[in-house]
N, C-alpha and C positions, 0 to 999 in steps of 0.2 A: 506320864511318860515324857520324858525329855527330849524338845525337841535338836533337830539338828542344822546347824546354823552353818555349816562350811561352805553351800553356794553363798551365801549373805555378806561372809567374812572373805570368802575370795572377790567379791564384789569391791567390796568395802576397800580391799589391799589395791586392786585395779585403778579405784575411780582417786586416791591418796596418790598413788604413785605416777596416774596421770599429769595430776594438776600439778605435783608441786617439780614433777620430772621438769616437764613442759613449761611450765611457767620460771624457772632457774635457766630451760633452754634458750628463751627469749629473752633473758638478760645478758647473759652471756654471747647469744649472739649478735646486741646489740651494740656488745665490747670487744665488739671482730676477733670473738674466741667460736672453736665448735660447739653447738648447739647440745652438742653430746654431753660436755664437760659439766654444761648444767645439770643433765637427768642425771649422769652421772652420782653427782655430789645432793644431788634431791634425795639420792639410797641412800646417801651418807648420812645428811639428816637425820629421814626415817629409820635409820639403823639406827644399833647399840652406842653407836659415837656419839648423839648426839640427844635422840628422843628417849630412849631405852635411856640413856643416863638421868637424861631432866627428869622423866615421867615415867618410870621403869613398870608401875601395875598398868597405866594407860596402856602402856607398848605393849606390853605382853598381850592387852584384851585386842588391841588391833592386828596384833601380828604376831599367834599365837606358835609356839612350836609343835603344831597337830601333823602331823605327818600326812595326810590327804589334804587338808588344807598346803602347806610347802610345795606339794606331788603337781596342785594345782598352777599353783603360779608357776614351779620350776619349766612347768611342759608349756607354758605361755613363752617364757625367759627360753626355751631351748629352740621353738620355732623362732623365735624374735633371730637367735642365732643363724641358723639355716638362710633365713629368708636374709639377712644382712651381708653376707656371704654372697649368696645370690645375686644381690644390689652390686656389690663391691666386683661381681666376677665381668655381668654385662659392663662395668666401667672397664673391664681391662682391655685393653687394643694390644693383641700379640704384633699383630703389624707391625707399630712405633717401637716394640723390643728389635722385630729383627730388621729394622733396616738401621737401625744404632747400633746391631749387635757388637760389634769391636767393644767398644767403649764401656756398655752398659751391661755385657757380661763379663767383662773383668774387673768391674767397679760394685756388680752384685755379690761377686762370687769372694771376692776380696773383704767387703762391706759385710758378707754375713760369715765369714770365715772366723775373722777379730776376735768380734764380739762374741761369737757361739762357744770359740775355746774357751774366752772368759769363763760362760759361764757355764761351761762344763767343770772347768776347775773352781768355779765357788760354791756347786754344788758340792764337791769332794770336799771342800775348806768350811762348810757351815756347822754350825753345832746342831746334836743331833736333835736338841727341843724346839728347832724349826724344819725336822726334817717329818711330813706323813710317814715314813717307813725307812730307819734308816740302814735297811737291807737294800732299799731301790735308790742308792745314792746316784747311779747314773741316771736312770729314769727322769729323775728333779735335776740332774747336772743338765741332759738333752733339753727340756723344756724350759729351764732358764734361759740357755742357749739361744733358743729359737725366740724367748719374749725379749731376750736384749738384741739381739738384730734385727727384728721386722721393721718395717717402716710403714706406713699408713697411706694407700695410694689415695684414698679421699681427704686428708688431710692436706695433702701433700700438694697435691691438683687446686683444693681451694685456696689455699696459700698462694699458688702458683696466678690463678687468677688476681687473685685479689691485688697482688701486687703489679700485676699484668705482664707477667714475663711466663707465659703459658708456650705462647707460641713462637721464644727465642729461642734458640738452640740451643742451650745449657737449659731451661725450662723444659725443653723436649726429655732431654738428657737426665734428668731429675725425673719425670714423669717417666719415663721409661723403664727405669731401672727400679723407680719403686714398683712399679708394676711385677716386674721378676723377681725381685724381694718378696711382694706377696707371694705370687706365683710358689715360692720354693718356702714361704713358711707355713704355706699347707701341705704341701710334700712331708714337710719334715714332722709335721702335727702328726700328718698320717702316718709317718713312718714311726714315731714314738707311740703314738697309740696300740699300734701294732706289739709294738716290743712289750708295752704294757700288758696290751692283752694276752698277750703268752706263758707268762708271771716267767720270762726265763731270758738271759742274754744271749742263747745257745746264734750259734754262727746261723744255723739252720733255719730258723726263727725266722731273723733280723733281713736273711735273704731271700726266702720267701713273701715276706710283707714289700719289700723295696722292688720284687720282681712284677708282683701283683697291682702293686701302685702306677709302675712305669706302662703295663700291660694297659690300665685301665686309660688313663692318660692320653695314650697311642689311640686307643681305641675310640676317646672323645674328639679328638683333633681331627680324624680320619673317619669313619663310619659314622659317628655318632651326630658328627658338624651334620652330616647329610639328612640323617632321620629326624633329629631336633628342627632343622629349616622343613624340612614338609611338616611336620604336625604341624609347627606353627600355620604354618598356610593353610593346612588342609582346614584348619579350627578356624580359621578367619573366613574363608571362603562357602565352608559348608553348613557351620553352624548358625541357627539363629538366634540362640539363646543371648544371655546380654553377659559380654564382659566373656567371650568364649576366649580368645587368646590368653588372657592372664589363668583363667584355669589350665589351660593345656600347660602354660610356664610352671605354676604352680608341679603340677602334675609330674612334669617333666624331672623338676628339682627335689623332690619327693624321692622318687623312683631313684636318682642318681645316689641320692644320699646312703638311701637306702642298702643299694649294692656298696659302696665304700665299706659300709658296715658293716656287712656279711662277710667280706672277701678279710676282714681284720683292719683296717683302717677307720678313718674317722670318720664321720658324716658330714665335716666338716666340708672336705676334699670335695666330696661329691655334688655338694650344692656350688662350692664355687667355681668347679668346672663345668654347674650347670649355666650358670647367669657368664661363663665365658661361651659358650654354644650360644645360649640365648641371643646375646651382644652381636654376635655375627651373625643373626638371622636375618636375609634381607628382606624380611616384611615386618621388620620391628619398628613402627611407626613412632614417632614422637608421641602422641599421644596415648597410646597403649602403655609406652614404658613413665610415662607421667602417672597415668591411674597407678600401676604398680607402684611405683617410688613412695605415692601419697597413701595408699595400705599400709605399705614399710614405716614411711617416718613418722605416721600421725599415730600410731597406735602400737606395733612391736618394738619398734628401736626403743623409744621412750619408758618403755616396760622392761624389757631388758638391759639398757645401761642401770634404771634405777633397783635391779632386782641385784645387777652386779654391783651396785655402791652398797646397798643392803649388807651385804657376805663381806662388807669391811669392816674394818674394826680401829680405829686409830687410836686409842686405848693402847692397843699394844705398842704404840709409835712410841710411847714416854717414856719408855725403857732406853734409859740412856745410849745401850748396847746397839737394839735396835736401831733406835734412830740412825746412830751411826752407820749401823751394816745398809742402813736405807739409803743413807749418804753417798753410802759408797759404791753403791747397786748403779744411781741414778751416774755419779763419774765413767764409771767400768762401761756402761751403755754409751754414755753420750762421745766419752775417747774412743774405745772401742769402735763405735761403727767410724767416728770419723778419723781415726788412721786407717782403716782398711778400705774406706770408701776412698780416700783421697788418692792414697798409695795404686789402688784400681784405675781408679783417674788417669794416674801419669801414667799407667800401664797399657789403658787405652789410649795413648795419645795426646790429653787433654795436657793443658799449663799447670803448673801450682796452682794459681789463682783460681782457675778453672774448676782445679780437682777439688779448691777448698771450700768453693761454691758450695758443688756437686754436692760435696760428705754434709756441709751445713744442711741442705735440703731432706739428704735421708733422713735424719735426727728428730724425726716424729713420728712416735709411734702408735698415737689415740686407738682407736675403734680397734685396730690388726689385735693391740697388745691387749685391750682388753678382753676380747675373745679369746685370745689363746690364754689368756689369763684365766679366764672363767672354766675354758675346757681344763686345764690341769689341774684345777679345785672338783671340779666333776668326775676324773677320774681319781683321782687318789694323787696326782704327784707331786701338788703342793696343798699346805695346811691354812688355816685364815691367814696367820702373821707373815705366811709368804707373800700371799695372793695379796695383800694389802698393799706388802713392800712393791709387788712387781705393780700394782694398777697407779703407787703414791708417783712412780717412776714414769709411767707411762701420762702420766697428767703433767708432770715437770718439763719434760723432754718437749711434748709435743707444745705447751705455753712457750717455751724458752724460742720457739724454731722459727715463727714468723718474724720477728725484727732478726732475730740477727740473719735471717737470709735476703730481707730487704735490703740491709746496711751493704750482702757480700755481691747481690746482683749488680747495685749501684756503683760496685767496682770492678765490674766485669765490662769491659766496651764490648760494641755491637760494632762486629767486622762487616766488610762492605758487603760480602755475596750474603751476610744476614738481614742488612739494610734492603736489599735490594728485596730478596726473600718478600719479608713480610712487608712491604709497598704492595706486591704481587697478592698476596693473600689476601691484603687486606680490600684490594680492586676486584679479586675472583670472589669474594663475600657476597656482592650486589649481584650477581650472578644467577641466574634461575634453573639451568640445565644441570649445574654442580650438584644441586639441593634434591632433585629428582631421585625417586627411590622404587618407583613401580610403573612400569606400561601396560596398559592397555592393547589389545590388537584386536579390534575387527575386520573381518574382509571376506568378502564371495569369491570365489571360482573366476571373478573376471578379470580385464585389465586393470583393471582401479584397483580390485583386490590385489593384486601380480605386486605392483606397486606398492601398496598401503603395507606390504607384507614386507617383501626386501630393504625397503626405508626403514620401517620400523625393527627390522632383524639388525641394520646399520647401528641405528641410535643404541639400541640398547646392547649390543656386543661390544661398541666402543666402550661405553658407559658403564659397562656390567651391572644391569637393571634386570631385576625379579619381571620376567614377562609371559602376563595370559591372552593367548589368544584364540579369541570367541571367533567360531563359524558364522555367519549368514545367510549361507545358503542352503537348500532345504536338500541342496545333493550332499549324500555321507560322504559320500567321497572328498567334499571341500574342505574339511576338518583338516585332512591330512594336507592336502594344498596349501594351505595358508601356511600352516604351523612349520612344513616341510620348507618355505621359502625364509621365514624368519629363522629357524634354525641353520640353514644353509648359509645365510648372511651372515649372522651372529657370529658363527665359525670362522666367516673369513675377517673376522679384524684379530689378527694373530699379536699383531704389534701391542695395543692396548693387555691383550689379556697373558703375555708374556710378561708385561710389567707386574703382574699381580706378584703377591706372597703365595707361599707354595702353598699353605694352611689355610688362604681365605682364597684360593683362588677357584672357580668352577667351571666344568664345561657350559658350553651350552644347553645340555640337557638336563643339568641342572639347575638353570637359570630360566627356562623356558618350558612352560607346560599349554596342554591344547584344555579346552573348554566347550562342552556344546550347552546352550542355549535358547530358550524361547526370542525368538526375533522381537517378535512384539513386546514384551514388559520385560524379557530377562537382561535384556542387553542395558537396560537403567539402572536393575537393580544390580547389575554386578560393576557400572561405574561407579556404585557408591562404593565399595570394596577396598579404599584406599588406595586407586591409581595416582600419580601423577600427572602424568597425561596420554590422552588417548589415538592411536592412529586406524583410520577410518579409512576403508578401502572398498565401497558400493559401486553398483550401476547408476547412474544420475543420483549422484546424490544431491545438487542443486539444480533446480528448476530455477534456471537463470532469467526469465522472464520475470518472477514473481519474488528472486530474492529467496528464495523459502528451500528450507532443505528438506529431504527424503524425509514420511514421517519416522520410520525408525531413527535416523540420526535426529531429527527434531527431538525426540524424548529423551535422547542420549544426553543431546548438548544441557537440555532443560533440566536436565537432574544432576549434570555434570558441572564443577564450578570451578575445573581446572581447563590448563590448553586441551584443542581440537585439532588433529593434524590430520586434514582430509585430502588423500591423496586423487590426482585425476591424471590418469594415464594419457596424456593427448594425441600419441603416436600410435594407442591401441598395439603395441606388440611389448614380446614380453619385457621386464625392466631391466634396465642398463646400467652396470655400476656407476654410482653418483661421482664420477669423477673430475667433473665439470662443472659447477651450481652456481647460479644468479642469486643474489637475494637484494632486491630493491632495499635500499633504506628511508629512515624520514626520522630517526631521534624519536620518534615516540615506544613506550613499553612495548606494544605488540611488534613493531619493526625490528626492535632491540633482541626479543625472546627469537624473531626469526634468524636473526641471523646466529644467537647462539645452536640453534637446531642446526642453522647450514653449517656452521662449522664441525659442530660434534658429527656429524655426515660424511662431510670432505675428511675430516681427520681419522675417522673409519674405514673411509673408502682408498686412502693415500691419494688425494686430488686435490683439486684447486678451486680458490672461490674467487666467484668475482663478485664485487658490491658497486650496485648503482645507485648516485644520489642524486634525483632532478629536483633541479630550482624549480619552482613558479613564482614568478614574477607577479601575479595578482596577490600574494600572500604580502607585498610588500609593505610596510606602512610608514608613517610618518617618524618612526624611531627606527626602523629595522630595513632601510634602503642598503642599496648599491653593496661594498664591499664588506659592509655590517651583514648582512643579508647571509652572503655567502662566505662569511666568516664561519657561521653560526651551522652551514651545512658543511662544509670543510671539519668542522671540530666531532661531526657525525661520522665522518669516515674516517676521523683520525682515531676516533675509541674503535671501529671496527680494527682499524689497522692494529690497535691494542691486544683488543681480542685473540686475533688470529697468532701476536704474537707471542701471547699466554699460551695460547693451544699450537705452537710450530706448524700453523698450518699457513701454506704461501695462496695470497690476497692481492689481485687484481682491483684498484679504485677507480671507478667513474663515474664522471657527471655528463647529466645534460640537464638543460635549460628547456622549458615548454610551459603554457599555458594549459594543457591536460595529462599530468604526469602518468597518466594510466595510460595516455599513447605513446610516450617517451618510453616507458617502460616495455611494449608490446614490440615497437619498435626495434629497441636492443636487444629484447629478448630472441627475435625474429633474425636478426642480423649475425647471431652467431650460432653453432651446433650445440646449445647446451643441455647434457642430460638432466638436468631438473634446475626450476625456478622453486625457489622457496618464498612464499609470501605472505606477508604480518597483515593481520587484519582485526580491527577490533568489531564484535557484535554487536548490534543496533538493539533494543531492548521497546518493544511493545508489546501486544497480546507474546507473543514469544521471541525467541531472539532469529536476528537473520540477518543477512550481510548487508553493508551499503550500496550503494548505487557504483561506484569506482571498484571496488573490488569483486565485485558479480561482474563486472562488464571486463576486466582483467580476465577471470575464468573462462566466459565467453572467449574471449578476443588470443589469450597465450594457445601455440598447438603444440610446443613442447611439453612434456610431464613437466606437474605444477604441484605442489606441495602447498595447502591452503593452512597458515596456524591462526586457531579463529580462539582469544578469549573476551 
């Protein structure tokens, strides 16, 4: 009985297509080309062009045309698609479209106008031995259309880095519009699939698929953004299994695709409106979307470019005809987008030079074009010698785009409020509150809780930070206390959350959920959770005699390896908008972090900071005297002053001089009515961590509320 070898041989095609994808990706990306271009051209190899000709029986026994064997790798090559999709959609920032929008929808819509009639009219103009069906000459007209105008937003963006003009405003402007480029050439995929799947151009058809597309769309922006951010969270928070977030992503992108499918569109659609949901969930941590990326690029991309180099055939290129109609493919694309990009340009407002940037920058089409490339061989609408012509094009295009968009930046000047710009970004980078992406809340039914609550409802309503906040107290009732006081504050920064985009913007009830907890072990193990940092609202939480804090905050801090921001109610009544805040400085990181919290506070609360910096004079030494001394704390309140004028918040500076800056500081503190001191302190580290002797006696000694940030 004959055995059967098709897991063996799908093995065999995997572990071939791996190595030589992968290993072509490393050289190429060594030649500061995409990694893609390699696996790409590794199918090429392993295809009919080049192995199948050299060694045509070899080829056949390695890569035979068994139809479950093909069924096999294709459904490999089909997820590789989905999940690439996916990749490409979390890269998309709807945001960056619409605060561009002038420019970069009239530079999109123009950019993909050009090029699409092109290639509607070269479908109608092609002979019909390059046509799958040439009854569905529009079908192949729409789909040409759509592969000569896309542009490649992960191309486009590495490019953009690589030459470092990411974060200049014509780099914005580029990045943006490719982003809507994609954005509309999954629409259009969807929309052509649709028509496809109808097998009819009827009016009826075409306007039901476009109504059901826009419906679905609406529905992902809007409902969907809501449900996609709670699974995520709820799978992070409640699951203990390993790697639960990426399943829920997974899961999520699945199901999306899924529907696209049913309702007549492509599956396409569905996955990269998922990884745009995805992208905007704010508990999608760095390192979750890392594991995901390295799933993606180490194993499906690499299978999938070379399964689509595979389905090439350049054989047919040597047809003199051909070639030339290749020729002319690769012209019609690269002119094409760039009169209609450029012309959008000036339409938006932008210079010539500006606009011819801009079109230089569309002009790559990698990963976008070969997918839509690959979906149109999958459905019927183009044949090998198309698919050939449109991927020869899409590898042309996109090599050609890095020098000469280097050569068009380097003539583009950088206007002053650009200069000045990115001075500003590149100072808010060092920055540690910007980077913040989840809070913590603990807090009991007390003062300190009152406190710990409102503070922290401050920070993260300015900030618009994902915030859980854990009970303490063993009355049900405190649940609602706590949560009721951060939700109430969060609401009142109107200012901050008015700036938002309409699509990424949330209430508070959104951004804030309650949690109950085991006091004892649960409050540790939900710091692991991926907070940022945590705000801590107990009764005595430090036992100021001993240094040592509550043991529940003890376990907190001890398994937590982010800031502590331990609130202490000193006045005992309820809290008072932070309109008013001290924050001691000294140039060191934990001084530094504090006073970015004071100001993300005062700039939520509409109030004012004041910053105080005392000399000591026993700090003095043999190289760091007299006006050297106080140079040196002078230049600490001048970055403050930086600070506050990054964030528009207005900043009172003072100094004093003393030999015990913790009585200087108790002192001024004493001297005026301030509704909260914020104070940087770093942790002393022995059997466990606990404060120094100066800042324990600071706590002690302040009676105004005092905000303690302990890392």
């Amino acid at each position: 009985m004959a055995m059967d070898h098709t897991t063996a041989g799908f093995v065999v095609e995997l572990i071939l297509l791996l190595i030589v994808g992968r290993a072509l990706g490393e050289i190429f990306s060594r030649m500061g080309q995409p990694a893609l271009f390699g696996q790409l051209i590794g199918g090429v190899i392993l295809g009919p062009s080049v192995f199948g000709a050299l060694l045509p029986q070899l080829h056949q026994a390695i890569f035979p045309a068994t139809p479950d064997l093909k069924r096999m790798v294709d459904a490999v090559s089909q997820i590789g698609i989905l999940l690439l999709l996916l990749l490409t959609g979390m890269e998309t920032n709807l945001a960056l479209v619409r605060r561009k929008r002038r420019v970069v929808v009239a530079t999109s819509l123009a950019g993909i106008a050009v090029p699409c009639a092109c290639g509607i009219v070269l479908g109608f103009a092609l002979p019909e031995d390059l046509l799958p069906n040439a009854h569905a000459r529009l079908i192949t007209g729409l789909l040409l259309g759509t592969a000569l105008s896309v542009s490649s937003v992960k191309i486009v963006a590495m490019v953009l880095i690589e030459i470092g003009a990411i974060r200049r405003d014509l780099g914005q402007l580029i990045l943006a519009t490719a982003i809507l480029d994609d954005t509309m050439a999954w629409l259009l995929v969807a929309v052509v699939s649709g028509i496809a799947a109808h097998d009819t151009l009827g009016v009826g058809g075409v306007l039901a698929t476009i109504a059901a597309t826009a419906a679905f769309v609406l529905f992902s922006l809007t409902a969907g953004r809501r449900v996609v951010a709670f699974l995520i969270r709820w799978s992070n928070d409640n699951l203990t299994i390993e790697a639960p977030v990426i399943t829920a992503i997974l899961l999520i992108m699945l199901t999306m695709a899924l529907g696209t499918e049913l309702f007549g569109a492509h599956t396409a659609l569905g996955a990269f409106m998922a990884g745009v949901l995805v992208g905007q969930s704010p508990i999608l941590t760095e390192h979750i979307e890392d594991e995901l990326r390295g799933l993606i690029m180490a194993f499906f991309s690499p299978v999938f470019f070379a399964v689509a180099g595979l389905s090439m055939d350049l054989r047919s290129l040597f047809d003199v005809g051909a070639l030339a109609l290749t020729v002319a493919m690769i012209a019609i694309a690269s002119v094409g987008k760039f009169v209609g990009a450029a012309i959008g340009g000036r339409l938006g407002g932008l210079t010539w030079l500006e606009s011819a940037a801009l079109a230089t920058g569309l002009n790559a089409r990698g990963s976008t074009e070969v997918i839509v490339a690959s979906i149109g061989l999958s459905m019927g609408a183009l044949n090998e010698r198309l698919y050939t012509m449109i991927v020869a094009m899409a590898l042309v295009t996109t090599m050609a785009m890095p020098p000469t968009l280097r050569w068009m930046m380097a003539l583009v000047p950088l206007r002053e409020e650009e200069r000045t710009r990115l001075a500003k970004e590149r100072a808010e980078a060092k920055e540690s509150v910007p980077n913040m992406e989840r809070v913590l809340v603990a807090a009991d039914s007390g003062a300190n809780g009152a406190l710990a609550a409102h503070l922290a409802g401050l920070f993260a309503g300015g900030q618009r930070l994902l915030t859980t906040v854990v009970e303490m107290s063993t009355d049900t009732s405190g649940a609602a206390f706590a949560f009721e006081h951060v939700r109430r504050a969060a609401a009142s920064c109107p200012g901050r959350l008015a700036a938002q985009e309409p699509a990424t913007a949330a209430s508070p009830d959104d951004l804030i959920q309650g949690k109950a907890v085991d006091a004892t072990a649960g409050l540790a193990q939900e710091a692991a959770k991926g907070y940022s940092i945590a705000f801590i609202g107990l009764d005595h939480p430090v036992a100021a005699a001993a240094h040592r804090f509550d043991s529940r905050l003890d376990r907190l801090i001890a398994a937590f390896d982010r800031p502590v921001a331990i609130a202490l109610n000193g006045r005992r009544e309820a809290a008072r908008p932070a309109y008013n805040i001290l924050v001691p400085t000294g140039g060191t990181a934990h001084a530094r972090l504090a006073t970015e919290v004071a100001l993300a506070l005062v700039k939520a609360a509409g109030g004012r900071l004041t910053a105080l910096h005392v000399f000591d004079p026993r700090e003095d030494t043999e190289m760091l005297r007299g006006r050297l001394r106080r140079g040196l704390g002078v230049a600490v309140l001048r970055d403050v002053r930086r600070l506050a004028g990054r964030s528009d918040v207005p900043v009172e500076l003072k100094t004093a001089t003393h030999t015990r800056p913790e009585l200087a500081i108790r002192r001024f503190a004493a001297s005026r009515d301030f509704d909260l001191v914020v104070l940087g302190a770093a942790l002393r580290v022995g059997e466990r961590k606990f404060l120094g002797p100066r800042s324990a006696s600071l706590l002690a000694a302040i009676k105004a509320p005092l905000l303690l940030i302990a890392q």
